[in-house]
C-alpha positions in Angstrom: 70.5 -61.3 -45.9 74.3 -62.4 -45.5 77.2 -60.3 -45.9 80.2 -61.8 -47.8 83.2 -60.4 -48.9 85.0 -60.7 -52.5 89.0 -60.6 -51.8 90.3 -59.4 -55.0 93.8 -59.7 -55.8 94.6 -56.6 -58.0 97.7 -55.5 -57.0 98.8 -58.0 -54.3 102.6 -59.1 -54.6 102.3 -62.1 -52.6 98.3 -63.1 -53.6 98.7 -66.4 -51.1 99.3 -64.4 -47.8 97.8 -61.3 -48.4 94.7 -62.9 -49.5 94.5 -65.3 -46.4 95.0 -61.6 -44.1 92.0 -60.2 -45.8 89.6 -63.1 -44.9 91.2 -62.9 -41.1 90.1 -59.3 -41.8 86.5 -60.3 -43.2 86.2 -62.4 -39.9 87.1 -59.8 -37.1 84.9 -57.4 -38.9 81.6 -59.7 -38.6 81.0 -60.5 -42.3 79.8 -63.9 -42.6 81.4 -65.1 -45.7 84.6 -64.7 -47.7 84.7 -65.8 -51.5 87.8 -66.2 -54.0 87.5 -66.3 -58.0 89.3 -68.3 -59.4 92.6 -66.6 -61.3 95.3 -67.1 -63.6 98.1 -66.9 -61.1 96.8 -69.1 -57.6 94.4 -71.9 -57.3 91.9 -70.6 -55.5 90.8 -73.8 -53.5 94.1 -74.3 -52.1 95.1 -70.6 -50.7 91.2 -70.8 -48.7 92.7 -74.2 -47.4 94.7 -71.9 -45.8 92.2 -69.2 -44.8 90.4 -72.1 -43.3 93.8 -72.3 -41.3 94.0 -69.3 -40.4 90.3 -68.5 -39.1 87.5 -70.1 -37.0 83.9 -68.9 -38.1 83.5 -67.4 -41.4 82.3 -68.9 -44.0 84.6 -69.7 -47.3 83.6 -70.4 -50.9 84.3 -69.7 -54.6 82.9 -67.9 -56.6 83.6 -69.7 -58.6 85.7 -71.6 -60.7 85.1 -72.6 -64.4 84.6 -76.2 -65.0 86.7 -76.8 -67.8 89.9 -76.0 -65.4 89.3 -79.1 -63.6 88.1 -82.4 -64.0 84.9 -83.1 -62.0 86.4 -85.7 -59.7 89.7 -83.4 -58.9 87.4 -80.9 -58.4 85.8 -82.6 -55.6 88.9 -83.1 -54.4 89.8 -80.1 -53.7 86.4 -79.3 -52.1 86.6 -81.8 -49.8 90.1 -80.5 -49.3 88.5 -77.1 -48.2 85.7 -78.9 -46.2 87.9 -80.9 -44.1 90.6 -77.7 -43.7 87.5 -75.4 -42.3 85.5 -78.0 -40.3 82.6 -77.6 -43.0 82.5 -74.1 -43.5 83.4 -74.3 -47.6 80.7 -73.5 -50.3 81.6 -74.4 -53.8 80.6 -72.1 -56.8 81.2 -73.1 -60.0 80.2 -72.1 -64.0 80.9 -72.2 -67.3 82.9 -69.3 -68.0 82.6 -67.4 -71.3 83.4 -68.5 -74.8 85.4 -66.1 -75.5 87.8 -67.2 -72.7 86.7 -71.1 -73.2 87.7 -71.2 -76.8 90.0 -68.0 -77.3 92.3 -68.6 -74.3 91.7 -72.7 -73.4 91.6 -73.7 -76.9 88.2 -75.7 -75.8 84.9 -76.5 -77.2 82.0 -74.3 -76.0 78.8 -76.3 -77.6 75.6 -77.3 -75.8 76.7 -75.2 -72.4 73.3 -76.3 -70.4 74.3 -80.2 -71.5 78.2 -79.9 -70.5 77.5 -78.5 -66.8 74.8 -81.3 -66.5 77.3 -84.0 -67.4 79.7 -82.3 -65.1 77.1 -82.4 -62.1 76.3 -85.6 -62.7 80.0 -86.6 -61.9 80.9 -84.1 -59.5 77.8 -84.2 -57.0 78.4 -88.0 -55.9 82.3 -87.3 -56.0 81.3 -84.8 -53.3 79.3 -87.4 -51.2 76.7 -84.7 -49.8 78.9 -82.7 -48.1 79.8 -79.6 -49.9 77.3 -77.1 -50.6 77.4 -76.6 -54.6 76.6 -72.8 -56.0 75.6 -72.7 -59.8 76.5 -69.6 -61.7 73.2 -69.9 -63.5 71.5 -66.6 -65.1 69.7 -67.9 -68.2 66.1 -70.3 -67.8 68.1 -73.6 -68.6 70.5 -73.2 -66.5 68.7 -71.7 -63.2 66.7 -74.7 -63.9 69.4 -77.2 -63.8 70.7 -75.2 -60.8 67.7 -75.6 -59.5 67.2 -79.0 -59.6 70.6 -80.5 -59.2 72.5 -77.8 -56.8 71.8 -75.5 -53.9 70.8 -72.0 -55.5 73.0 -69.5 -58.2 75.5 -66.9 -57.6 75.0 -63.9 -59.7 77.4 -61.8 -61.0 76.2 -57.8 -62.7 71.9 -58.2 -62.0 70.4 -55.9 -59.9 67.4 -56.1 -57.7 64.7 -56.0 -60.8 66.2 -58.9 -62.3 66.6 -61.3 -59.1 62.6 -60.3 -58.0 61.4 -60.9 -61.6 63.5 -63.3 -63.4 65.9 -65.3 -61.1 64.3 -66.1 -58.1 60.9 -67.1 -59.8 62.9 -69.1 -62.5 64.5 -70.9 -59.2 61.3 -71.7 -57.4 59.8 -73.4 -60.0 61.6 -76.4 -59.2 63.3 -75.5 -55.9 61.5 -73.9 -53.2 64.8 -73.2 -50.9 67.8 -72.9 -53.7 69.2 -69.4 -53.0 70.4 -66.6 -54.4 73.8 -64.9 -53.6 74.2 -61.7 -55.4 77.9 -60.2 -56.4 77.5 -56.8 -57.3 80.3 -53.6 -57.0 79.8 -51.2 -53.9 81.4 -48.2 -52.6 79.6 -45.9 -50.1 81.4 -42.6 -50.9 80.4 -38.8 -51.5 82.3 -38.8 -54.7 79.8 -40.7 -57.1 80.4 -39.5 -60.3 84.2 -41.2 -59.4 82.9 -44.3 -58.3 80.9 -45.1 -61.1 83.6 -44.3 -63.2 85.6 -46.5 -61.5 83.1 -49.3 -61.4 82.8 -49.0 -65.3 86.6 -49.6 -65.5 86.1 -52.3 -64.1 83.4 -53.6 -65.9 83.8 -52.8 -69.0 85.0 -56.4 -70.4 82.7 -58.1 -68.4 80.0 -56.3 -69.6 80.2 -57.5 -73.1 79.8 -60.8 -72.5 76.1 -61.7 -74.1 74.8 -63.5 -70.8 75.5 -60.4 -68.7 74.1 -58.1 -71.2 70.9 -59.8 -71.4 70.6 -59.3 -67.3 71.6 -56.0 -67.6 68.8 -55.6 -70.5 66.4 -57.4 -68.1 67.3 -54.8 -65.6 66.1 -51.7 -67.9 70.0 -50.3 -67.8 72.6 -49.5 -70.8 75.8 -48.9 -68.8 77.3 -51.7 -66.0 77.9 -49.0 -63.7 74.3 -48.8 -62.8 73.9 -51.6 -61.3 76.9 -50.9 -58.7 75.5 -50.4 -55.1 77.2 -46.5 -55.1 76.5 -43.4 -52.5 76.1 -42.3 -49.0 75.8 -44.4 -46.2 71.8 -44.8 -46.1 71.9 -45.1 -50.3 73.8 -48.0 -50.5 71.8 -49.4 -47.3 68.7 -48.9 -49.1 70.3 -50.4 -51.7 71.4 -53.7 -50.0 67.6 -53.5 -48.3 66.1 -53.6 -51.7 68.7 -56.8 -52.8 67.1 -58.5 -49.4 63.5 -57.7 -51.1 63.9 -59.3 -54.0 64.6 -62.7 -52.2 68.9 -62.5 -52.1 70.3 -64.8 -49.2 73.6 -63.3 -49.5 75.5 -60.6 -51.0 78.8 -60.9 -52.1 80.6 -57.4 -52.0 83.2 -56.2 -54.6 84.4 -53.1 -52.2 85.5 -51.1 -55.2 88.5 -47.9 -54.1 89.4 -45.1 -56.0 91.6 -41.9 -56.0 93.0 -42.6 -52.5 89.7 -43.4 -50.7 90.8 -46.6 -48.6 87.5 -48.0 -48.7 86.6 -47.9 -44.9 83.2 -46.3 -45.2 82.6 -49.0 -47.3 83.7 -51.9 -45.3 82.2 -50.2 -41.7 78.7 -50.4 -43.3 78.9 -54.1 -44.4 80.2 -55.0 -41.5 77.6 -53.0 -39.0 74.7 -54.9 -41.7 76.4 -58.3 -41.1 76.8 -58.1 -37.3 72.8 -56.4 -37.7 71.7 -59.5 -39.3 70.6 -57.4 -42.2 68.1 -54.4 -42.6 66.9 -52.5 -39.3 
């Protein structure tokens, strides 16, 4: 299983550089992929043109950017903007967003979700031209069988181990016996647990109310989003990350959550030392 990093940009007060120093970081430290959402304040396709700059190996991607922000052909554009910037090292994710968000904030429709994203594929992957990996945020049966079918695997966002063995990955290989699974998930290897998960339910809270991820999280046998964060000592959150690799995840995408002063460096040692591993030992 891959080890990728998710830069967040809480905080940051100058989002374009400091984000490109923390994929530079990613890189020296071994992890084999770096992923940006996409947010309110940068475009997230054009600040990893510059990571792609700025570094030689790792991987970049999104992860990922709602449709309805872009039209599927300037879409593309960008990708192949990224591609060509990072000597083909770019993944695309993409999804639907929320409706909440769609509606509330875009002042869009949200009707017939599964149909929309298939009309949008159906643009986007020839705009592409075959050489940009595509990422579907898929969670429901409709949609991990359109991801299945049309793009290179899903990228999950709050579904544990349970979920991916019973319900994603079998949904996926009904129609696509290689599409993969990359896994985002919270992780902090600390002492201080009861803190972490604390944190990691600040965090999640809003999230966490959105029907798609309550349904994984219902799948998963849990009632609070915290439980599904990869929290603990060192050989916890290992086994942890072992168990993700179980259930048939290619890559997990780490949201290195800090607290209370911890910098976050236990955390960040043990992805890196599974990265530059190649996974479990």
């Amino acid at each position: 299983m891959k080890i990728g990093a998710v830069i967040g940009t809480y905080g940051m007060t100058n989002v374009a550089t400091q984000i490109v120093a923390e994929v530079q970081r990613a890189e020296r430290d071994g992890l084999d992929t770096a992923w940006l959402t996409q947010g309110p304040v940068f475009d997230a396709m054009a600040v990893l043109t510059a990571a792609a700059a700025a570094t030689e190996r790792i991987g970049l991607g999104t992860a990922v950017v709602p449709i309805q922000l872009r039209h599927a052909v300037h879409m593309a554009a960008g990708a192949n903007t990224v591609r060509l910037a990072s000597g083909g090292r770019f993944t695309l994710g993409i999804g639907l967003s929320h409706k909440p968000y769609v509606e509330g904030s875009l002042g869009l429709p949200f009707d017939k979700p599964v149909g929309v994203m298939r009309s949008y594929l159906d643009a986007l992957i020839p705009a592409l031209g075959g050489d940009v990996p595509v990422m579907l945020a898929a969670l429901g049966p409709q949609m991990l069988k359109l991801c299945g079918q049309r793009t290179n695997g899903t990228i999950t966002w709050l579904t544990g181990a349970r979920t991916v063995r019973n319900h994603i990955v079998p949904r996926l290989r009904e129609v696509a016996a290689q599409a993969q699974v990359l896994v985002a998930l919270p992780i902090c290897v600390t002492d201080d647990v009861a803190g972490a998960r604390a944190q990691a339910d600040e965090r999640l809270a809003y999230t966490a109310l959105m029907p798609s991820y309550k349904a994984m999280m219902q799948r998963e046998g849990i009632s609070t989003p915290n439980e599904l964060a990869l929290i603990g000592d060192e050989s916890r959150v290992r086994a942890a990350l072992d168990d993700l690799a179980d259930a048939g995840t290619a890559e997990f995408l780490a949201i290195e959550l800090t607290f209370g002063g911890e910098p976050g460096e236990r955390t960040r040692a043990l992805l890196s030392d599974y990265a530059n591993a190649g996974g479990r030992r």
